[in-house]
C-alpha positions, 0 to 999 in steps of 0.5 A: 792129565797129571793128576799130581800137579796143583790147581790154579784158576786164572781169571781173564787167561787171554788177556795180555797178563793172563795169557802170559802167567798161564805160560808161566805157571803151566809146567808146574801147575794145572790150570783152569782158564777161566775167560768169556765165550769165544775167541782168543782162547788162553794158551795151550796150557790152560783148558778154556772154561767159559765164564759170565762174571755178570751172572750167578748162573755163569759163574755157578756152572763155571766152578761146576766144570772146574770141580769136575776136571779138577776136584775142589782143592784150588792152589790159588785162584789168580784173578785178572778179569776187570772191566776197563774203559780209557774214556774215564767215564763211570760205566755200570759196567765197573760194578757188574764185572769188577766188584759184583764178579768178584764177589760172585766168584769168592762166594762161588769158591766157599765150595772149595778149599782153596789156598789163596785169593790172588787180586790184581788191583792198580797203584792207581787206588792211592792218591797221587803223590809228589816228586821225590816222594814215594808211595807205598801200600800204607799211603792214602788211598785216593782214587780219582776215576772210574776204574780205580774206583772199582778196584778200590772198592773190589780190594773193600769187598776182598777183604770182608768177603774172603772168609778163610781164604788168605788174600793177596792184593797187588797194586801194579804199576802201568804194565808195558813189554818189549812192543808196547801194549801200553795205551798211554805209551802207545799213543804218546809214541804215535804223536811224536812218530807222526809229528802231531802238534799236540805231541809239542804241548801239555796241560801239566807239570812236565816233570811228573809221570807215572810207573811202569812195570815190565810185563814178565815182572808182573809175571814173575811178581805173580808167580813168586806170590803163587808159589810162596803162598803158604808162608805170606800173611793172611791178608796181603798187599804189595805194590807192583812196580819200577821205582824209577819213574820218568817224567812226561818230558823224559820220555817225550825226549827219549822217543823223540831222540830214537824215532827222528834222532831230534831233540823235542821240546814240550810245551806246557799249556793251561788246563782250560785251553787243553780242556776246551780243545779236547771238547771240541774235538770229542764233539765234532761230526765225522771226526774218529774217536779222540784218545784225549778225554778231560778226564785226562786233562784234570789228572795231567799233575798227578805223579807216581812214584813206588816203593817196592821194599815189601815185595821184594822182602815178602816175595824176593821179588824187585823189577829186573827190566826197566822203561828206560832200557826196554824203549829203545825196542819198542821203537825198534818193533815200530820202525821194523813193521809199522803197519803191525806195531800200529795194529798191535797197539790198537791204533789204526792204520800208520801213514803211508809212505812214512812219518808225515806232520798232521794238524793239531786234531786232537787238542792237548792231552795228558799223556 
């Protein structure tokens, strides 16, 4: 091993983020994986350190392996391992993972000389704001569920446990690619695809909607921090984003127009109605687990929009790829291999032989 390069620690490194900047930052640094036991393992250019974040014992000999292989200077320390659930319930899991892990981890890394804490949290800690009106890291912190409870509360324990260890914070926006990998899109994309009627109604204010963020600009956002560590400020937050947000209704027509060539006209329905079809449905016996929660139903009017201006002059960095551009291939992945595009995005099976209309089974959801 080339003892001549730096080391990075990346955290979660065969997730969807993490495997990514592992292949990003390979040929430059050295890098240490650290991920649970077992299958899928991070890229080829990561070795694979096992790590329990819900233990001191399991971080502790983790951090053991990393100053064997790799000695106790740690460029930076990319942290993306979370607990994440889409049910929008609490889950002692949120503390156990998220905030406990991290500070087991920065405790951990007292023992080394380390040069940046780099966390990555979601635009989701700030409150939601109102069209035309873009948030930036100064505005109120809000936020409404469980999981960006934990990482506004994993961003309060950064900054008082951090010590001497420079910290940087990136709120990210929705994070999506060429094929999806967007539950939310994904899920929007079947009900139009299988022409659901609930894909025609919604509990909310059509022209609000939430920012994405391309996964290889999460990549280059990340990178450019790693690289550019020693002239950024000791604490560092920055949100992650595109600063075009489209609407609900926007993106409704867009996949409606590339998937069945159609106009497709939402209808906005009231809260309680949407509320009681979805507790119908997460309450009937023999029926799969519905996508649709409550949760959902009450944030249907929040609205996300983003300045990036302190990425883009602490980083250099702004968003090269947009939602709007990069549709048009989601939708040509899915209408090329559906049954992949469908297992890819962790929805089951497709319809066979083709698109085909389905009764209103879920309720109104919140996109």
């Amino acid at each position: 091993m080339d003892r001549e390069h730096e080391t990075v620690i990346v955290t979660g490194s065969s997730g969807l983020i993490g495997s990514a900047v592992v292949r990003r930052l390979g040929g430059r640094f050295r890098i240490a994986g650290l991920d649970r036991d077992g299958p899928p393992h991070p890229p080829p250019e990561a070795e694979c350190v096992c790590v329990d974040l819900t233990s001191d014992e399991g971080v502790r000999a983790a951090l053991d392996r990393v100053r064997r292989g790799y000695g106790e200077e740690i460029a930076s320390v990319v942290h993306l391992a979370a607990y994440y659930d889409f049910s929008g319930e609490p889950s002692p899991k949120y503390e156990e993972v998220t905030v406990r892990g991290t500070e087991r981890l920065l405790r951990g890394l007292r023992g080394f000389h380390v040069g940046q804490f780099l966390f990555s949290s979601t635009m989701l800690v700030h409150a939601p704001g109102e069209p035309g009106r873009k948030i930036t890291e100064d505005s109120p912190i809000g936020p409404t569920w469980a999981y960006p409870v934990s990482k506004d509360r994993t961003e309060e324990l950064i900054r008082r446990e951090r010590g001497g260890i420079p910290a940087v914070i990136l709120r990210i926006a929705g994070v999506y690619d060429d094929r999806c990998h967007s539950i939310p899109l994904a899920h929007q994309v079947q009900r139009i695809y299988e022409r659901w009627t609930t894909g025609r109604v919604y509990p909310g204010d059509t022209t609000r909607g939430q920012a994405f963020v391309h996964l290889d600009d999460v990549v280059d956002a990340i990178a450019r921090a790693v690289e550019r560590r020693k002239q950024l400020p000791p604490e560092t937050t920055l949100l992650i984003g595109e600063t075009d947000t489209l609407s609900y209704d926007e993106l409704q027509r867009a996949f409606a127009r590339l998937i069945h060539d159609e106009e497709w006209e939402t209808h906005q329905i009231p809260k309680a109605l949407a509320e009681a079809g979805a507790w119908v449905q997460d309450h009937l016996p023999f029926v799969g687990e519905p996508f649709i929660k409550p949760w959902m139903i009450e944030r249907a009017d929040d609205h996300y929009e983003l300045d990036v201006t302190r990425a883009r002059t602490l980083l250099g960095w702004e968003p090269r790829r947009s939602l709007r551009e990069t549709l048009p291939k989601m939708v040509a992945a899915l209408k090329e291999n559906p049954a992949r595009w469908y297992e890819e995005n962790h929805l089951g099976p497709p319809p066979e032989p083709g698109p085909a209309a389905r009764p209103p089974e879920e309720g109104a959801h919140a996109g």
